[in-house]
C-alpha positions in Angstrom: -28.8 3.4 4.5 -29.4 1.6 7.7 -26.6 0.0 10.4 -24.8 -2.5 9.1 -25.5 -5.8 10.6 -22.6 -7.5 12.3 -21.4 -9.9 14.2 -18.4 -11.7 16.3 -17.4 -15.3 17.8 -15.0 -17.6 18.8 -15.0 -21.7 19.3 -12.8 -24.7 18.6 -15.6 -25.5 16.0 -16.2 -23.4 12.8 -19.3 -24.7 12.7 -20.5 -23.2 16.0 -18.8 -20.2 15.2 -20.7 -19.7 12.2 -24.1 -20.6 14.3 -23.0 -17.7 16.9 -22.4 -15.0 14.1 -25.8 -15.9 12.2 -27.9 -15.9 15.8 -26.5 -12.5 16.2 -26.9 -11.3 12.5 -30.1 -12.4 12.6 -31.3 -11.0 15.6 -30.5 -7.6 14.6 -32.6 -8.3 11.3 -35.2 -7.8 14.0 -34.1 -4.1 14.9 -36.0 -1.8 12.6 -32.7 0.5 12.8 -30.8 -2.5 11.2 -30.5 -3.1 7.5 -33.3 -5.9 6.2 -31.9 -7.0 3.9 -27.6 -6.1 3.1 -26.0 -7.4 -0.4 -22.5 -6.7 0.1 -20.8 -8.9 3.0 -17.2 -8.6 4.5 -16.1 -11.3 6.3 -12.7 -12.0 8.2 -11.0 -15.0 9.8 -8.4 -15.9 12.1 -5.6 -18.4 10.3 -6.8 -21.0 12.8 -9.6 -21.6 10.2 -7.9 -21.0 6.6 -8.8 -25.3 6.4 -12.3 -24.2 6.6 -12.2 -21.5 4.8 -14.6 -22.9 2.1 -17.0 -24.2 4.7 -17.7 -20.8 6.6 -18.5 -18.7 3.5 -20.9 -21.3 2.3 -22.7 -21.6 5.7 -23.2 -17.5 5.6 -24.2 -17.7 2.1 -26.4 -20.4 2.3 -27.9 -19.0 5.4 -28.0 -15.3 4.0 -28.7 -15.4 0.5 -30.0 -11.8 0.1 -26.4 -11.2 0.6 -25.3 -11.3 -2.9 -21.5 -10.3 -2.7 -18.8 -11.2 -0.4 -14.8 -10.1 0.3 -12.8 -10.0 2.9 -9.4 -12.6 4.3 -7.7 -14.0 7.0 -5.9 -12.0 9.8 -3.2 -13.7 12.7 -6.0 -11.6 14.6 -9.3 -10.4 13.8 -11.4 -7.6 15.8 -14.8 -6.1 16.1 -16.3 -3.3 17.7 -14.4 -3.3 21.5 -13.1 -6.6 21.2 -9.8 -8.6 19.4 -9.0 -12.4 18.8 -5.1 -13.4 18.9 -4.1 -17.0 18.9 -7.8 -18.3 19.2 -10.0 -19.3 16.1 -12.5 -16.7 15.6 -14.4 -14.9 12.7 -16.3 -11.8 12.4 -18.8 -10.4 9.5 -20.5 -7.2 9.0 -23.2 -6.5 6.3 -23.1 -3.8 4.3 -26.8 -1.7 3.0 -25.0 -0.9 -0.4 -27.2 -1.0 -3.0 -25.4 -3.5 -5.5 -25.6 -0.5 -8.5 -23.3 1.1 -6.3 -20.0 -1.2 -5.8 -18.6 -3.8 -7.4 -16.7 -6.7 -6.3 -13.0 -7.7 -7.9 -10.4 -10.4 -8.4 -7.8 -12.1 -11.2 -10.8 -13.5 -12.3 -13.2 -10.3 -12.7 -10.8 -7.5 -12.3 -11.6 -3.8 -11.6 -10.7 -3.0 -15.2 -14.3 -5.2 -16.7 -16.4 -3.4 -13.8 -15.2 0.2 -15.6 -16.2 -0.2 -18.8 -19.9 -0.1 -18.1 -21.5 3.4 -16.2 -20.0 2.1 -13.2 -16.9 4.7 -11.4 -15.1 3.5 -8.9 -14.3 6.4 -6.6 -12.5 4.4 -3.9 -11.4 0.8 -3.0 -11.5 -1.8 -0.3 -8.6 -4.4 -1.2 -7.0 -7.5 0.5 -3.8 -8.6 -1.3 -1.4 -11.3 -0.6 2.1 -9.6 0.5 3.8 -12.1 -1.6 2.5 -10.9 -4.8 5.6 -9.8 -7.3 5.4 -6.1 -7.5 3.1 -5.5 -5.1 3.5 -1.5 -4.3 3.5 -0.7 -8.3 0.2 -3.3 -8.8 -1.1 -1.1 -5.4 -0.5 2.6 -7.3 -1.9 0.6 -10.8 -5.0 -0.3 -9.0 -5.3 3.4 -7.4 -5.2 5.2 -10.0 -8.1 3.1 -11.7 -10.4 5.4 -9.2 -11.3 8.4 -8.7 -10.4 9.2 -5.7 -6.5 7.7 -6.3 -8.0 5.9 -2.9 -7.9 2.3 -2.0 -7.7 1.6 1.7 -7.0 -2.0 3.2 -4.3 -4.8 4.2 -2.1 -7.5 3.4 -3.5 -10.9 4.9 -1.6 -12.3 7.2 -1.6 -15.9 8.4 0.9 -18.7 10.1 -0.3 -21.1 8.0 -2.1 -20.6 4.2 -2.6 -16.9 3.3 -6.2 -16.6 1.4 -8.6 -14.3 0.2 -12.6 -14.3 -0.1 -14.1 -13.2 -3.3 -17.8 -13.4 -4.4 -19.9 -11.4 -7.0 -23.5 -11.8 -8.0 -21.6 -11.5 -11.6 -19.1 -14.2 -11.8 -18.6 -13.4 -15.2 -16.5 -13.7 -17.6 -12.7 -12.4 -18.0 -9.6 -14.5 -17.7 -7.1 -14.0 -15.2 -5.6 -10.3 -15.3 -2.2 -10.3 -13.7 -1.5 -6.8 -15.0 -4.0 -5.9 -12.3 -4.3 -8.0 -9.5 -1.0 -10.5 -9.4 -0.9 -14.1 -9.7 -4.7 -14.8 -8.2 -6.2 -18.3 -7.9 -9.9 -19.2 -7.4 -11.9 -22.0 -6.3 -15.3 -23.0 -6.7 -16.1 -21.5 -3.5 -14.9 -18.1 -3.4 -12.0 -18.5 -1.6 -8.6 -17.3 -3.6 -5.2 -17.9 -2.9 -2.5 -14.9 -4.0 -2.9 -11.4 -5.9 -5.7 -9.2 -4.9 -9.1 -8.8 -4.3 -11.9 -6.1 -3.0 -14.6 -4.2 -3.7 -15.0 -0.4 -5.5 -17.6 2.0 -4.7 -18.8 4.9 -6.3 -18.9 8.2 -5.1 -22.8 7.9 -3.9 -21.2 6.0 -0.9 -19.7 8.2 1.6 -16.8 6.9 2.7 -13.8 8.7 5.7 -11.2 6.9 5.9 -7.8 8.3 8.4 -4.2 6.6 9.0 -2.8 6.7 12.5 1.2 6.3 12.6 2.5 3.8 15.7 6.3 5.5 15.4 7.6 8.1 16.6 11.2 10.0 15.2 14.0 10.0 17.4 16.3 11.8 15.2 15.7 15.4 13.1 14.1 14.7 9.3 17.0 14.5 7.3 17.8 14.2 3.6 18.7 11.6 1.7 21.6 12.8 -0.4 23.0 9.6 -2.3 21.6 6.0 -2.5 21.9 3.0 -4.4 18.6 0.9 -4.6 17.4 -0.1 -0.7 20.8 1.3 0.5 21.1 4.7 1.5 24.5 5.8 1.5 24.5 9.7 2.8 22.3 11.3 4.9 22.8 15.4 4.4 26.0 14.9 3.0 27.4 13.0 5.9 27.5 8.9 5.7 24.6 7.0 6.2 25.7 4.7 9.1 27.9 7.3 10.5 24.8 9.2 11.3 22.3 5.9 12.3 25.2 5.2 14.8 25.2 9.0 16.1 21.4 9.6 16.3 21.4 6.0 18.1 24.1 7.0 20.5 25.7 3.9 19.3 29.5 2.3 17.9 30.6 -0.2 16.0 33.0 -0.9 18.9 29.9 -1.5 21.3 29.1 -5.4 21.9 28.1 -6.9 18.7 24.6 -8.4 20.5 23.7 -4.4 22.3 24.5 -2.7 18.5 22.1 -5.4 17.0 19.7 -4.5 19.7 19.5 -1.0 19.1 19.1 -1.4 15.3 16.1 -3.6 15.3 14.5 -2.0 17.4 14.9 1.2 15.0 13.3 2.4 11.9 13.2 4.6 8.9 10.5 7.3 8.3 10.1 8.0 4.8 8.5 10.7 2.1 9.0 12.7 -0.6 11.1 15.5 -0.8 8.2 18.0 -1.7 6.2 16.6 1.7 6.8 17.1 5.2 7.8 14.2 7.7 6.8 15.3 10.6 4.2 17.5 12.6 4.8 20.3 14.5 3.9 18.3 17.5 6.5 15.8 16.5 4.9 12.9 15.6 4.7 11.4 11.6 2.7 12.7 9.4 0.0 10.3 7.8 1.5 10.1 4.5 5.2 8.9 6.1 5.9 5.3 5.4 7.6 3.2 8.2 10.4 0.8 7.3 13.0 -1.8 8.5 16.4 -1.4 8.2 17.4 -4.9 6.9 21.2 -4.0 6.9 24.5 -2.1 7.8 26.7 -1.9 4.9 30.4 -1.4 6.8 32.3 -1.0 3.5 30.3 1.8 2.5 29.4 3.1 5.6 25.5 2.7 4.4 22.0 1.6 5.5 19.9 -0.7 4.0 16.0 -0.4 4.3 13.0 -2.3 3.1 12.3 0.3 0.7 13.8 1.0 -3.2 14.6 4.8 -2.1 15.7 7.8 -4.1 18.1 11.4 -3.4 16.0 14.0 -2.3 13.6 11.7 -0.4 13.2 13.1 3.4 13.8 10.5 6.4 13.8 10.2 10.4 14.8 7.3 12.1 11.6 6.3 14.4 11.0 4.0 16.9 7.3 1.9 17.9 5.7 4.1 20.9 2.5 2.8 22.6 2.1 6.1 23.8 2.0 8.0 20.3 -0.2 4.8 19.0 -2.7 5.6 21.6 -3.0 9.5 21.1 -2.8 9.2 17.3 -5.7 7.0 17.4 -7.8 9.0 19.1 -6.8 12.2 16.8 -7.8 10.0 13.9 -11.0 9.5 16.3 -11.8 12.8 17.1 -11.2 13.8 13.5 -13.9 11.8 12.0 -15.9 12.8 14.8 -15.7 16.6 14.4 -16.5 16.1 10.8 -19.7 14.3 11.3 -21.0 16.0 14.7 -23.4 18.8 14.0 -21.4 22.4 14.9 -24.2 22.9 17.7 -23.6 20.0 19.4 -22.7 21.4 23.0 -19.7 20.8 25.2 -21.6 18.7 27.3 -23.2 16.2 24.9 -19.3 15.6 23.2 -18.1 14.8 26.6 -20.9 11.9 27.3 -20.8 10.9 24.3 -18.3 8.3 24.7 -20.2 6.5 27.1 -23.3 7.1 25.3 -25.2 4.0 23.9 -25.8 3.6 20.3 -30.1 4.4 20.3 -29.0 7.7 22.3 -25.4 8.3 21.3 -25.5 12.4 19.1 -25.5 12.5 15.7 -21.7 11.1 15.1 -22.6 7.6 15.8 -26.0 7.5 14.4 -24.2 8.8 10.9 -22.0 6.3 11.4 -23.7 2.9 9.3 -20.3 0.5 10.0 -16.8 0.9 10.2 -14.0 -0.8 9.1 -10.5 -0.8 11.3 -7.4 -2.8 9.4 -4.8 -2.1 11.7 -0.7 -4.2 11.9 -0.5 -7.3 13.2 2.8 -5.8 15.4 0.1 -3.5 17.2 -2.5 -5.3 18.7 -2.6 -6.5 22.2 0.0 -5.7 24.4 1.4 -2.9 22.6 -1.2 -0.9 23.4 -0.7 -2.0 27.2 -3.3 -5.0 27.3 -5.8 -7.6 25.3 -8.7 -5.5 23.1 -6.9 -2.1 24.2 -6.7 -0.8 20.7 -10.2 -1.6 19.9 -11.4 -0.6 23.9 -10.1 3.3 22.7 -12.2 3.0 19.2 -15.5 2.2 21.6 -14.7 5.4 24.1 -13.9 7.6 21.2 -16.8 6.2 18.6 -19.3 4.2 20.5 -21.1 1.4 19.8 -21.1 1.2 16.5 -21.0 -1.6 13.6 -17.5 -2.2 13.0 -14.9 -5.3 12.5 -11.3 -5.2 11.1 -8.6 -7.3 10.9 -5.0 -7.5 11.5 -2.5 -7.1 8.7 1.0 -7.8 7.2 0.6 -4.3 5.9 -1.9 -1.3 5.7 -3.0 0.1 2.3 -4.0 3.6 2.3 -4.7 5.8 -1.3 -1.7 4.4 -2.9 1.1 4.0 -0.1 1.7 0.2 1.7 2.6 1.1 4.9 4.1 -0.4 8.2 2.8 -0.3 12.0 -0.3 1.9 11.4 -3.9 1.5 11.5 -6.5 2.5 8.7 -9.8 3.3 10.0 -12.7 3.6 7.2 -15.9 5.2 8.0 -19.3 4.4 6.2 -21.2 7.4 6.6 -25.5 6.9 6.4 -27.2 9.0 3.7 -28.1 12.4 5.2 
């Protein structure tokens, strides 16, 4: 396995677009440390191009066709290695060296389910889903426990304006639509799917890392759900459920109706199960917390409504976002996958240049590193993390220069959980 090839742009014209990503796809076929000739290609767009959705992953095939396989979606923003697109059209492609035995390529039309019956094993999953799909978290933990890992990582497309999918396997074959599996799905004769899900399974001969960093941070004690009813919890420890929002808030019902509002939007619930902790000893959430909205304050009951069917015994924290916890817990993801791939004699020395190290010199933790993948919420780009590309400027300092694009989502996927304000970084690791 050999660096994935990829590549970035942004014009008013898709068309030039296309013609900037293949000069520098092509350019790199010239690097002997670059894959020849990649099969499996992941491509993302911003929604300023879903009309041309069709017309960009024909000009890449047509002008790759070694490239046998595609997936991928369209993101309010896109990103690549040091660099995001908000509110400008813009596309970005990386191409995987996966030999086709090893992964396979799924939709309504081809589900996961027809790719397991042969010797294939799917050990983990990239999957793109549309967020409006009917029973999307139970679909999510179906699909999961198909591999063999109980592993998927990805996102929900997100878009202002048609929400789309892109699906293409060298085996077009065959099965009818599969709702069971992958929702309501529709294809055209292009590759391009509207609704349900889509992505690509590997087997365990490709080495994949993947970590979730949290973007909240608990500004109330972990408490335990002790009575609810569907989304609405009604005690917390014994004690009402609004009784205690309104306390750990330092809040009334008798404040001004627009600076009670306030306070509550701006909050959210941390939730797990009750044999899991919530939080880490250095406060933050733990990876496996899911974030959630409270949608609503039930005054008759004195309870609190949350964008999440919850049951008593589950643990939760009421969190707000925090740029500064964002920040640190993406460099702990960082330096996690990077003390799991540096050699144990790397010195002192050669850790602390590495971040400014280029990618022909950078120490063994970029140079195992054949492309990365970064799906990250479409609520933290930009300014949250205190100015344009900033999220994507600390992946560069903490991984270098290495292959990697990403896109920005109405919701993470990570093994079987759908989560809210995090990021999912996913590591492909070259063969030793």
């Amino acid at each position: 396995m050999k660096l994935f090839p990829f590549a970035h742009a942004t014009h008013p014209s898709w068309r030039m677009a296309v013609e900037l990503v293949l000069a520098q796809l092509l350019s790199q076929k010239e690097k002997p440390m670059y894959a020849q000739n990649p099969s499996l290609g992941i491509l993302y767009i911003t929604d300023h191009y879903t009309g041309f959705a069709e017309h960009i992953l024909d000009a890449l095939r047509l002008a790759l066709p070694w490239v046998s396989d595609w997936v991928g979606t369209v993101g309010v923003g896109i990103s690549s290695n040091n660099v995001e697109y908000f509110d400008e059209p813009a596309l970005s492609t990386m191409l995987c060296d996966i030999d086709p035995t090893h992964f396979r390529v799924f939709n309504g039309i081809s589900p996961l389910s027809a790719a397991l019956k042969g010797d294939f094993r799917a050990n983990v999953a990239l999957i793109h889903a549309d967020g409006q799909t009917p029973d999307l978290g139970e679909l999510i933990k179906e699909m999961a426990q198909k591999t063999e890992q109980h592993y998927l990582f990805g996102g929900l497309s997100s878009s202002r304006s048609e929400v789309m999918q892109f699906s293409v396997s060298r085996d077009t074959s065959k099965g009818s639509l599969n709702s069971a599996q992958t929702g309501d799905l529709q294809k055209s004769e292009h590759g391009v799917f509207t609704g349900g899900m889509s992505g690509v399974a590997f087997d365990a001969s490709v080495k994949i890392i993947t970590r979730v960093t949290q973007g909240c941070y608990p500004i109330s004690k972990p408490r335990q759900i002790t009575s609810c009813e569907g989304h609405v919890i009604l005690t917390l420890d014994g004690r009402p459920a609004l009784d205690v929002l309104l306390e750990d808030l330092k809040a009334s019902l008798q404040d001004p109706r627009e600076v009670l509002i306030k306070k509550v939007r701006t909050t959210l619930v941390g939730l797990t199960d009750p044999s899991l902790v919530l939080t880490k000893k250095t406060g933050g959430l733990q990876d496996h917390a899911l974030v959630r909205h409270i949608i609503g304050l039930d005054t008759q009951r004195k309870g609190v409504a949350v964008a999440e069917a919850v049951s008593s015994g589950m643990q939760l924290t009421f969190v707000e976002r925090n740029s500064t916890t964002a920040r640190a817990d993406l460099m702990r993801i960082a330096t996690e996958i990077r003390e799991t791939l540096e050699p144990a004699e790397m010195t002192e020395l050669e850790a602390r240049e590495f971040n400014t190290a280029s990618l022909e010199n950078a120490p063994d933790c970029a140079r195992k590193i054949a492309g990365a993948l970064y799906i990250s919420c479409a609520g933290r780009g930009g300014p949250h993390f205190g100015s344009h590309s900033a999220e994507l400027q600390l992946l560069n300092r903490a991984l270098g220069d290495i292959p990697l694009i990403g896109f920005f989502a109405g919701g993470e996927i990570a093994q079987e959980n759908l989560y809210g304000y995090t990021g999912v970084l996913s590591i492909f690791v070259m063969d030793s």
